[in-house]
C-alpha positions as CSV (number, residue, x, y, z in Angstrom):
1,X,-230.7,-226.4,82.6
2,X,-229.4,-229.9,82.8
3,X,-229.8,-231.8,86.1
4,X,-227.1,-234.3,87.5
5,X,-230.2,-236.5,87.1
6,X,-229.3,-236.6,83.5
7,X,-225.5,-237.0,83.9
8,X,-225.4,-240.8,83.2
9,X,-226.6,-240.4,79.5
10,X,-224.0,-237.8,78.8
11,X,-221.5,-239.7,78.1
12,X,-217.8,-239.6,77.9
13,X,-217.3,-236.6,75.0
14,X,-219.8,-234.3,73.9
15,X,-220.3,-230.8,73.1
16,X,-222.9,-228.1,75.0
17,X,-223.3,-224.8,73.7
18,X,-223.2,-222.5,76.2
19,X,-223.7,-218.7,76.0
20,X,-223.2,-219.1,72.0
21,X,-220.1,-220.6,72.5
22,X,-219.4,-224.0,72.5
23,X,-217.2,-226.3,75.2
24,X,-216.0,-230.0,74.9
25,X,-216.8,-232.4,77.7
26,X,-214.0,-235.1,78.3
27,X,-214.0,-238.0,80.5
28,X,-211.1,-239.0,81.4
29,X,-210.7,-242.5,80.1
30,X,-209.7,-243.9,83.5
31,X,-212.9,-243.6,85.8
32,X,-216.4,-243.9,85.3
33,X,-217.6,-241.4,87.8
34,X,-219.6,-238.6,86.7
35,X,-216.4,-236.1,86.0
36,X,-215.3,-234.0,83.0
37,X,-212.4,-232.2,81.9
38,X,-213.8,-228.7,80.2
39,X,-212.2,-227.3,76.7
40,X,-213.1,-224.4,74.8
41,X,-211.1,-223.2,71.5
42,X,-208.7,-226.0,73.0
43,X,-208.0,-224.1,76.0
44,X,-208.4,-226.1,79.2
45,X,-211.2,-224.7,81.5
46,X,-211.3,-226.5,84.2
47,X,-213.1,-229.9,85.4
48,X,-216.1,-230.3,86.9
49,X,-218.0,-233.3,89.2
50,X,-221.8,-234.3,89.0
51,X,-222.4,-235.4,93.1
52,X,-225.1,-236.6,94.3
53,X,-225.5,-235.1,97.4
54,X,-228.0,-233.5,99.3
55,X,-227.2,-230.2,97.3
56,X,-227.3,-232.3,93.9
57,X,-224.7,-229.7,93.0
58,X,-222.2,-229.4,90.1
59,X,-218.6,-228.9,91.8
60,X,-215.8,-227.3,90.2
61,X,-212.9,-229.2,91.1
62,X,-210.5,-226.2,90.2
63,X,-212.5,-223.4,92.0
64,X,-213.8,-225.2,94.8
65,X,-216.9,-223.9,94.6
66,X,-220.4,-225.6,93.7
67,X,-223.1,-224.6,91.4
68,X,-226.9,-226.2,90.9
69,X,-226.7,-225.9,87.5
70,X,-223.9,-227.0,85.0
71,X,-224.3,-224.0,82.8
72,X,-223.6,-221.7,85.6
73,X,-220.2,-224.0,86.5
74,X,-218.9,-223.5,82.9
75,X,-219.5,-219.5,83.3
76,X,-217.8,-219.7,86.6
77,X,-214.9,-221.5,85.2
78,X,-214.7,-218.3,82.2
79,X,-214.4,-215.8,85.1
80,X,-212.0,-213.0,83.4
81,X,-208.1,-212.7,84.9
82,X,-209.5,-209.9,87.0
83,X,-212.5,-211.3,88.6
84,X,-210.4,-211.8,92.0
85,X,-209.9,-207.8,91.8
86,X,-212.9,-207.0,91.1
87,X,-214.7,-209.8,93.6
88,X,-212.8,-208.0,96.2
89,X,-213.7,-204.2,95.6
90,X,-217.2,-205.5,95.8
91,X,-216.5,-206.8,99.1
92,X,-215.2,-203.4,100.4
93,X,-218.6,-202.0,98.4
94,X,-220.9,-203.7,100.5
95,X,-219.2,-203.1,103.8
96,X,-219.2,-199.6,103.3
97,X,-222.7,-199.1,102.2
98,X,-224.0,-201.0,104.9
99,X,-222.1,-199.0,107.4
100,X,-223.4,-195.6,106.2
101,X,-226.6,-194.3,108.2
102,X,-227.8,-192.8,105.6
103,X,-228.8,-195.9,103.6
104,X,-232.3,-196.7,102.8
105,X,-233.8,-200.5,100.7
106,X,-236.6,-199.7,98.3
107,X,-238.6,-202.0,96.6
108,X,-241.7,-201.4,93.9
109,X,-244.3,-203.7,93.0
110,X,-245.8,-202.8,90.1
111,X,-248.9,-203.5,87.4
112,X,-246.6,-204.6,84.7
113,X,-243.3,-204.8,83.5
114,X,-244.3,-202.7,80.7
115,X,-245.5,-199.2,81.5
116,X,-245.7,-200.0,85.1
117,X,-247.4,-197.7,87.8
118,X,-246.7,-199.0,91.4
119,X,-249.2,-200.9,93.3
120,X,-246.9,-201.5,96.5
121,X,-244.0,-199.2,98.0
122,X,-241.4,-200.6,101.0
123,X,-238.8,-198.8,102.5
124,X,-236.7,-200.2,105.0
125,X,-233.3,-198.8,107.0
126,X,-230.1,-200.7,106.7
127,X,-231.4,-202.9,109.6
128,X,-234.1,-204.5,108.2
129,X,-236.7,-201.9,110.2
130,X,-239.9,-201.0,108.2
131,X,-239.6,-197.0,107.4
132,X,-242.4,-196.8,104.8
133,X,-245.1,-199.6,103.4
134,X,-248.6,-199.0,101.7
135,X,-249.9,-200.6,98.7
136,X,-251.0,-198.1,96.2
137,X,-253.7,-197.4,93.7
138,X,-252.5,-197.5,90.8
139,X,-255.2,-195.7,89.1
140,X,-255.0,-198.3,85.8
141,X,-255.7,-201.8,85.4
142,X,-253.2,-204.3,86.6
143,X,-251.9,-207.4,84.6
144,X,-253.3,-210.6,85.3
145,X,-249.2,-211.8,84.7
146,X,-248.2,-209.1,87.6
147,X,-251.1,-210.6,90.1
148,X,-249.5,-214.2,89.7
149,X,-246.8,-213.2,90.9
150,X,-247.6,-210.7,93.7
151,X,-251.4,-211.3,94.5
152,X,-252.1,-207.8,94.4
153,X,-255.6,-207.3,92.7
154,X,-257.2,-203.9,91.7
155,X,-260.4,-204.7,94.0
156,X,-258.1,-205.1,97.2
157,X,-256.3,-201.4,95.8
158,X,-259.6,-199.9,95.1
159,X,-259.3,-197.7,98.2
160,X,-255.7,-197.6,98.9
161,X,-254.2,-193.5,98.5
162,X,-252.7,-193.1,95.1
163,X,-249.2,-192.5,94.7
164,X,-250.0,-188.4,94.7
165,X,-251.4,-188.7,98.3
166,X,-248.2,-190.7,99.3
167,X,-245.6,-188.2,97.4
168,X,-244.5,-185.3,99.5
169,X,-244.2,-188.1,102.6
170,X,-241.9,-190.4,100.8
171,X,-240.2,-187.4,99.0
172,X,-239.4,-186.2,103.0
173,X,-238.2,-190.0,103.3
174,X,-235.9,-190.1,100.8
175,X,-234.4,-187.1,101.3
176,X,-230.7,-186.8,101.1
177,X,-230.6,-190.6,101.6
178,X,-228.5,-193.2,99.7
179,X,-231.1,-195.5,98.4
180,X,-230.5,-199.1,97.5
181,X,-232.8,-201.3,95.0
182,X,-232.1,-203.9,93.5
183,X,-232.6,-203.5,89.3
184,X,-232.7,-199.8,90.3
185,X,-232.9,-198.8,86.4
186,X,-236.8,-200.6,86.9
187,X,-237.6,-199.1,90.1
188,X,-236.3,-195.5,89.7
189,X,-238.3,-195.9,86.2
190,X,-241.6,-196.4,87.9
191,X,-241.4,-193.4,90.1
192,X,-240.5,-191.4,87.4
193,X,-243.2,-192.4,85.7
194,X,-245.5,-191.7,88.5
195,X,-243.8,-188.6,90.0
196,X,-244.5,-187.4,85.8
197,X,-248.1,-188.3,86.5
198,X,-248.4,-186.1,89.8
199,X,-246.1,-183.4,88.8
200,X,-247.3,-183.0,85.2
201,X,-243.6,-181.8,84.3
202,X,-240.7,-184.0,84.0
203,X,-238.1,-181.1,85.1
204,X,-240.0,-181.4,88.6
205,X,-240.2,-185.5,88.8
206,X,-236.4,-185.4,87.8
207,X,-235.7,-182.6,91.2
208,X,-238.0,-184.9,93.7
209,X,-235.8,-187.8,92.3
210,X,-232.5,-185.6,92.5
211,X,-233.1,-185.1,96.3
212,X,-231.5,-189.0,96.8
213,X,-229.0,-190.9,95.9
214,X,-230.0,-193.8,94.1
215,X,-227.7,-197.1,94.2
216,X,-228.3,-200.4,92.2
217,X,-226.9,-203.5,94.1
218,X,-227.7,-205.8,90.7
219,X,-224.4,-205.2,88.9
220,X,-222.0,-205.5,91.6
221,X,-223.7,-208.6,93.1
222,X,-223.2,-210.0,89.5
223,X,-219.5,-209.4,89.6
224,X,-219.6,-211.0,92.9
225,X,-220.8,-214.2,91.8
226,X,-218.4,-214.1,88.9
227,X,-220.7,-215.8,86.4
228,X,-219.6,-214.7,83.0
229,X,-221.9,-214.5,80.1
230,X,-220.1,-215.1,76.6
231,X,-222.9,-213.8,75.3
232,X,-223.1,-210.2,76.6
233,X,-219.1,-210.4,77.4
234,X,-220.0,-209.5,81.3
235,X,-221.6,-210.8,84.6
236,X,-224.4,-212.1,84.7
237,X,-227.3,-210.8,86.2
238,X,-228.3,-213.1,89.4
239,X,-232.2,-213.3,90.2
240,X,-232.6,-212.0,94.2
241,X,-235.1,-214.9,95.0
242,X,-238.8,-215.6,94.8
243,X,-240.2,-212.8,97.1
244,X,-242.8,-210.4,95.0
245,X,-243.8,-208.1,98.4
246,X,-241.7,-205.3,99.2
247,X,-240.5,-205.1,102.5
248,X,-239.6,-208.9,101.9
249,X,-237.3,-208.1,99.2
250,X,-236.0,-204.8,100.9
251,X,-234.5,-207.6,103.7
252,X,-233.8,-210.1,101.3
253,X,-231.5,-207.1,99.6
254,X,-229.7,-206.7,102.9
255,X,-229.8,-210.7,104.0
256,X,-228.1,-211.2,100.8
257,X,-225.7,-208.5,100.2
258,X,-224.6,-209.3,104.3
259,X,-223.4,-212.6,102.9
260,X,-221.2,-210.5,100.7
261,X,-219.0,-208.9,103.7
């Protein structure tokens, strides 16, 4: 991504590709501050400042909004007619699954990203408060990429319960709850996985699974932002933070989604 730091060699017309597609910077001829008037296809996006502030943000002049990277200014300024709409109905969302009692915040750390067995399980409540939190033996070898970046080793597993000992106890948990994650398609994945494992039968991991209702925050959160991809014609996808443990991220779900309301 390109840092204001770099906004002095840019120059007063160029071209950055973006998303596949391409857009035309243009200063305008009468100042020599760090601002640019966007075009793509000849259609006027918007215009954009480099400050530097204590933010060392990218503002959007016609949104009022700022953004750290210019990239993510340009997709912001490609927001579809009915982003307001939709950036609203997320709004009413959030408020009205962080009202319901029922609501539970998983998180899964896991071995891998490719045929992952969990190493650590949190649950919280829709208040932050810790309902359920044991790291797991994964009975398998963990990836020395997955330690990095949660410091979870298989000697400090080695006599942690597996998932089978933790099952029918989270399975009571869970139970006709609405349960939040965030990338839920990855999470509910690895319990699959594991409940396979335990069960030996897929029809039975599919009815422990069937006994909650399982909510990902990721794509509405996306819409939220209103950063627009070019490349896969929707929202993009915006990383929760740099937590790897748990019940951190549970409340960093919540924190974040709060901000939403």
């Amino acid at each position: 991504m390109l840092s204001p730091d770099l906004t002095p060699s840019l120059g007063h017309l160029f071209t950055r590709t973006i998303d596949t597609r391409a857009v035309c910077f243009v200063r305008p001829g009468d100042t020599d501050r760090p601002t640019w008037a966007l075009y793509e296809d000849a259609r006027y996006l918007g215009t954009v400042h480099a400050q530097f502030d204590s933010g060392r943000n990218w503002h959007v002049q016609t949104l009022r909004e700022q953004h750290t990277h210019l990239d993510d200014a340009v997709r912001a300024l490609r927001r579809p007619a009915s982003w307001r709409t939709e950036h609203e109905r997320v709004r009413r969302w959030v408020h009205g699954i962080l009202a319901d009692p029922r609501l539970v915040v998983l998180d899964v750390q896991t071995t891998a990203l490719t045929e992952p067995w969990a190493v650590q399980i949190g649950v919280t409540d829709r208040h932050g408060t810790v309902l359920f939190n044991e790291h797991l033996n994964p009975l398998a070898d963990i990836a020395p990429a997955a330690t990095a970046l949660h410091g979870i080793t298989r000697q400090q597993v080695a006599d942690a319960p597996s998932f089978a000992a933790i099952a029918h106890h989270l399975g009571q948990l869970l139970h006709h709850r609405r349960c939040l994650i965030y990338n839920a398609a990855f999470d509910h994945g690895v319990l699959e996985r594991e409940l396979r494992r335990y069960f030996r039968s897929t029809a039975h991991a599919r009815a422990w699974l069937g006994q909650c209702t399982w909510v990902d925050a990721m794509r509405p959160y996306a819409a939220w932002k209103g950063l627009w991809s070019a490349r896969r014609h929707s929202y993009r996808f915006q990383p929760l933070g740099g937590s790897y443990e748990a019940v951190t991220n549970c409340r960093l779900l919540l924190s974040t989604l709060d901000q939403v309301r």
